[in-house]
C-alpha positions in Angstrom: -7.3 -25.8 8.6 -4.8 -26.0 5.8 -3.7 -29.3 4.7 -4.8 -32.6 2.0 -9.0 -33.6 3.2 -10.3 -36.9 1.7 -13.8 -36.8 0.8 -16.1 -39.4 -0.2 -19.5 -39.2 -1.3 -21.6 -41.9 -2.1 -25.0 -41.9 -3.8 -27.9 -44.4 -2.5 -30.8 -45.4 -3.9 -33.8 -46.6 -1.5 -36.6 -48.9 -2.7 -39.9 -47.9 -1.4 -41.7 -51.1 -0.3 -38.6 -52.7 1.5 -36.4 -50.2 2.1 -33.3 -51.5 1.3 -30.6 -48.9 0.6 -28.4 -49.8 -2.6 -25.1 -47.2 -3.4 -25.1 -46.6 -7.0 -22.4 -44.4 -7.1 -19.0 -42.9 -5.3 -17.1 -40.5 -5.9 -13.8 -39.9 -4.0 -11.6 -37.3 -4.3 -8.9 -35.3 -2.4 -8.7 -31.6 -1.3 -6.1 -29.5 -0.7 -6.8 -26.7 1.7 -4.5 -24.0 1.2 -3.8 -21.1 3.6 -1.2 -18.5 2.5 0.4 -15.7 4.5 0.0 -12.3 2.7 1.8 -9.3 4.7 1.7 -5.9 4.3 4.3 -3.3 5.2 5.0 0.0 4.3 4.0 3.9 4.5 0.5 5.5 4.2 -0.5 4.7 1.0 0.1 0.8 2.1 -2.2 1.4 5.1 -5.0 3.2 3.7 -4.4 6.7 5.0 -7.7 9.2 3.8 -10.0 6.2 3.7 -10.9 5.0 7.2 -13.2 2.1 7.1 -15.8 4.2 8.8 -15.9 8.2 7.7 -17.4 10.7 10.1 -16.4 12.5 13.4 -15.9 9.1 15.0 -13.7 7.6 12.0 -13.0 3.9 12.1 -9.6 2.1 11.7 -8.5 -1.5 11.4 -5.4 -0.5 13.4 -6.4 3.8 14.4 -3.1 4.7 15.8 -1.5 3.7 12.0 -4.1 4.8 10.2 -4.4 1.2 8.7 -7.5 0.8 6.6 -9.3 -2.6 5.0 -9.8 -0.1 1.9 -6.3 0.5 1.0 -5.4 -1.0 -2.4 -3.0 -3.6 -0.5 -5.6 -5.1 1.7 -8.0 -5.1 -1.3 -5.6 -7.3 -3.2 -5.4 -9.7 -0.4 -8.8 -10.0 0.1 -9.2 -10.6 -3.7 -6.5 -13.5 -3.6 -9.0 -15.2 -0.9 -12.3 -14.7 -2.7 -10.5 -15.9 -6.3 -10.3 -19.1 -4.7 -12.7 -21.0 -3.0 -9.9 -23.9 -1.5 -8.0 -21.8 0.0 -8.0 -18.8 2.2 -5.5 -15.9 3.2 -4.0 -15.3 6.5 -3.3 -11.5 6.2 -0.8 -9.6 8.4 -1.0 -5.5 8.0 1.2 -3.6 9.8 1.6 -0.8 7.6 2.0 2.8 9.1 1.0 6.1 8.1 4.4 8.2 7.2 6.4 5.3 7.7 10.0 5.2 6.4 13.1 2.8 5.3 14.7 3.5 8.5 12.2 4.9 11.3 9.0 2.5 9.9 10.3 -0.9 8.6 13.8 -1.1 10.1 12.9 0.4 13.4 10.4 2.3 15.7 8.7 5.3 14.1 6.3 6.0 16.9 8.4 5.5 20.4 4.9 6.0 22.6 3.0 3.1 20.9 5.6 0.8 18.7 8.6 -0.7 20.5 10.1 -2.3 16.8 10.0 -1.4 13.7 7.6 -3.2 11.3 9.8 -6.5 10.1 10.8 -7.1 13.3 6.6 -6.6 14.6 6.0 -9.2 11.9 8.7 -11.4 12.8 6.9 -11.5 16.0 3.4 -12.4 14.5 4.1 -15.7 12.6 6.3 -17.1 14.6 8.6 -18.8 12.1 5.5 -19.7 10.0 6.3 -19.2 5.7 5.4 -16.1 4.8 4.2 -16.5 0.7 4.1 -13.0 -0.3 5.0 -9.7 0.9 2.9 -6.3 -0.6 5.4 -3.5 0.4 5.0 0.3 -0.4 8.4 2.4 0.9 10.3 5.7 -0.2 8.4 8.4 -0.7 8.5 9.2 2.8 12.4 9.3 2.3 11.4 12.7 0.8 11.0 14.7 4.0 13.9 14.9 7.0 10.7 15.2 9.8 7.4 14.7 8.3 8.5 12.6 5.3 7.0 13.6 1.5 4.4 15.9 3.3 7.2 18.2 4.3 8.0 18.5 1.0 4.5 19.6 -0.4 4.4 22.0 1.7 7.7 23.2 1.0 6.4 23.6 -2.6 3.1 25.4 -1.5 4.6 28.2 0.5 4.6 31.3 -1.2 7.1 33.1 0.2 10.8 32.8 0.4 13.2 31.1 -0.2 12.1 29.6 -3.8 11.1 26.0 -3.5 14.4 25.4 -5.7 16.4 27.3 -2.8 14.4 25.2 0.1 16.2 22.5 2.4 13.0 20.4 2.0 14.3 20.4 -1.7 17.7 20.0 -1.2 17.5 17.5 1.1 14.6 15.2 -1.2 17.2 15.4 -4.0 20.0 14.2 -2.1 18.1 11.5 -0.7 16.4 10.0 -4.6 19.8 10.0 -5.3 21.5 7.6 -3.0 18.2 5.8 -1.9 19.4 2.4 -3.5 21.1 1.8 -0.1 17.8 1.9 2.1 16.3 -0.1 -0.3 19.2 -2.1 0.5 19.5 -2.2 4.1 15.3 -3.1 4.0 16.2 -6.5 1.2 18.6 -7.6 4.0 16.5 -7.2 7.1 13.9 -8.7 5.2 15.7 -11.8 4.1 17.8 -12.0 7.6 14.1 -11.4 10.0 11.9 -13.1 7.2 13.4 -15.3 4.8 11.0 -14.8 2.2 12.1 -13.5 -1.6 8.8 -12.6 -2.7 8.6 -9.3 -2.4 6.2 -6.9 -4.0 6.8 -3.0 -3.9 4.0 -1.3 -5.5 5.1 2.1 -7.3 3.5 4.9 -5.8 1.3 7.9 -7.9 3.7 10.9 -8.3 2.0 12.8 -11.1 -0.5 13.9 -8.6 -1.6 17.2 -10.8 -2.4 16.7 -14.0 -6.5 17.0 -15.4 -7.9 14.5 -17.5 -6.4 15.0 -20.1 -3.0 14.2 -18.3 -2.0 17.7 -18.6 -0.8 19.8 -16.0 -2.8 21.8 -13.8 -2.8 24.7 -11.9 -2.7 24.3 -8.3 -6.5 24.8 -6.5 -7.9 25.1 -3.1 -4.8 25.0 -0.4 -2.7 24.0 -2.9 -3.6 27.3 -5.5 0.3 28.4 -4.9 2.0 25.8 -6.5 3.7 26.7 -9.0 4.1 24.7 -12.6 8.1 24.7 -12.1 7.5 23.2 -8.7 4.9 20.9 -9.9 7.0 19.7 -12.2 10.3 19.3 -9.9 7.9 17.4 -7.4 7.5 15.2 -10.3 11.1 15.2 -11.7 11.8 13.7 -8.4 9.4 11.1 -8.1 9.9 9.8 -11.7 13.5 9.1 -10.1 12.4 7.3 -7.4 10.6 5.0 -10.2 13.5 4.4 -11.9 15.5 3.7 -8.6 12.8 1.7 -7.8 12.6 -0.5 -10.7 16.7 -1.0 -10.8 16.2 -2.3 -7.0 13.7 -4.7 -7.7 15.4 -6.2 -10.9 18.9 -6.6 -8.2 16.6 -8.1 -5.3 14.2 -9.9 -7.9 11.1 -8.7 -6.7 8.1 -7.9 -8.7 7.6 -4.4 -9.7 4.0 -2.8 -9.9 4.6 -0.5 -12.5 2.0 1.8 -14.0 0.2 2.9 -10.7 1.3 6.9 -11.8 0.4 6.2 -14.8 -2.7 5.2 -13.9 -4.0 7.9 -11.6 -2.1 10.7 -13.7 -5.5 11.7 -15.6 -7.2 12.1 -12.3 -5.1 14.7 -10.3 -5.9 16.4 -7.2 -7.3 19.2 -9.4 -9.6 17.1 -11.1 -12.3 18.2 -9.3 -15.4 15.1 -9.6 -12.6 13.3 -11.9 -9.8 13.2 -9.3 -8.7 10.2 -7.5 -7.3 11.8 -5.0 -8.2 13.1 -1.2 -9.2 16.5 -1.2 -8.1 18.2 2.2 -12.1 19.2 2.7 -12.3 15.5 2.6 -10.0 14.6 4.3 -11.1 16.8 7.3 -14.8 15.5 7.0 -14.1 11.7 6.7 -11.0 11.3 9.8 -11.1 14.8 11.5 -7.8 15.9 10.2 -6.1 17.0 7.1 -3.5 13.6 6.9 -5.4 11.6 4.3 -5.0 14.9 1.3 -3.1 13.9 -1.6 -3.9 10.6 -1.0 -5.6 8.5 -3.4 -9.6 7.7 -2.6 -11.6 5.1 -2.0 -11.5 4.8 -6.0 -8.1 5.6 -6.5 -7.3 2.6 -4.7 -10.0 0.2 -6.2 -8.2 1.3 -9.4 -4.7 0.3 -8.1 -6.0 -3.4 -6.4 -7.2 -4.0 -10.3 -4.8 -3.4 -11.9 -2.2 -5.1 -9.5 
């Protein structure tokens, strides 16, 4: 229980032949017990997706509708924030959803069979008026995509055949929306302030250099992802690198902290990295949670990585 603990200890000496105790020394000192509320919101990289806490044919989630995992960088940084410090412990809240968005994920409902609120208002629920202290958030990139969020786009890129990934209304679309996305990011400050209250927010840049080698050049595409082309690679990337900047802009106007340098940090270990990537393979991903959702996600390294340098 969280709150101020005297303790005394006092040190006694017993003689031997009459047994009379004798305290030689106290010591007296107070404790504060600390329990802070760490919450995480946010898309698939927030939850984990690609790394279920138990791989196989029978693949184990902390939350298996979401795809919410304990080894997602976010939940690694809260359970480091516990272990740090041995007076106090973390009270964590994940409600983070694979392919969640600003609108259809945090504001409202993005699964109508199984959620009946979107995920500020689901916390909202859970503490019960209780101070939230921090807030590890990961939102955007799913902005990319009309339908299936930043996947859609992906596979917009991969498809060989026409129109041009240029030409595409997945591309079209993902340029319009990096554009004006300040306003989501917007519309999520206020609901978070207005359901929440709490100003310490931190959004964690997301890796969008996702095929470069080790050398941190670019690479070409390989297994389901061999038709890429370098122009689309890098427009993929053009696109992201905005996001960044819009990102960075929104959290200097809403003063949040920024985790900058996440790209950065995965960029020399692309999906084409083979045993040097970071990154879900789609092989993998098949083989560790039965479907191909967790590719071009980053591994259980990736995100150690990320949760160390956060």
């Amino acid at each position: 229980y969280r709150g101020t603990y005297h303790i005394k200890v006092e040190a006694i000496s017993k003689n031997a032949s009459t047994g009379e105790k004798k305290i030689f020394k106290t010591l007296e000192r107070n404790f504060e017990v600390k329990d802070y509320l760490i919450v995480v919101m946010g898309d698939s990289f927030a939850s984990g997706e690609g790394n279920p806490d138990v791989k196989g044919d029978n693949a184990t989630w902390l939350e298996p509708m979401a795809h919410r995992s304990f080894k997602g960088a976010l939940s690694l940084i809260a359970a480091k924030l516990e272990a740090d410090d041995p007076h106090s412990c973390v009270t964590f809240v994940n409600v983070a959803t694979s392919g969640a968005k600003t609108s259809h994920g945090l504001l409202f409902q993005q699964h109508p069979d199984w959620q009946i609120k979107g995920q500020i208002e689901e916390v909202k629920d859970y503490i019960r008026g209780r101070k939230i202290h921090m807030i590890l958030l990961s939102i955007g990139l799913n902005d990319f995509g009309d339908a299936s969020g930043m996947s859609a786009l992906i596979e917009a890129a991969v498809h060989p055949g026409p129109p041009e990934f240029l030409q595409s209304d997945e591309y079209y679309f993902a340029k319009d929306m990096v554009s004006n996305i300040e306003f989501r990011y917007l519309e999520v400050y206020e609901k978070i302030m207005g359901a929440l209250h709490c100003k310490d927010v931190v959004l964690f840049q997301m890796p969008v250099q996702f095929m470069c080698n080790a050398s941190g050049n670019l690479t070409d595409g390989c297994g389901a992802l061999i038709t890429m082309e370098d122009e689309d690679i890098l427009k993929l990337e053009e696109l992201g690198n905005l996001l960044i900047s819009k990102q960075r802009q929104v959290c200097q106007r809403y003063q949040w902290l920024y985790i900058d340098g996440v790209s950065d940090l995965l960029r020399n270990h692309g999906y084409c990295s083979a045993d040097q990537s970071w990154f879900v393979f789609i092989s993998e991903s098949l083989e560790n949670q039965g479907d191909i959702n967790g590719s071009v996600h980053p591994n259980e390294t990736g995100h150690k990585k990320i949760a160390e340098m956060a």
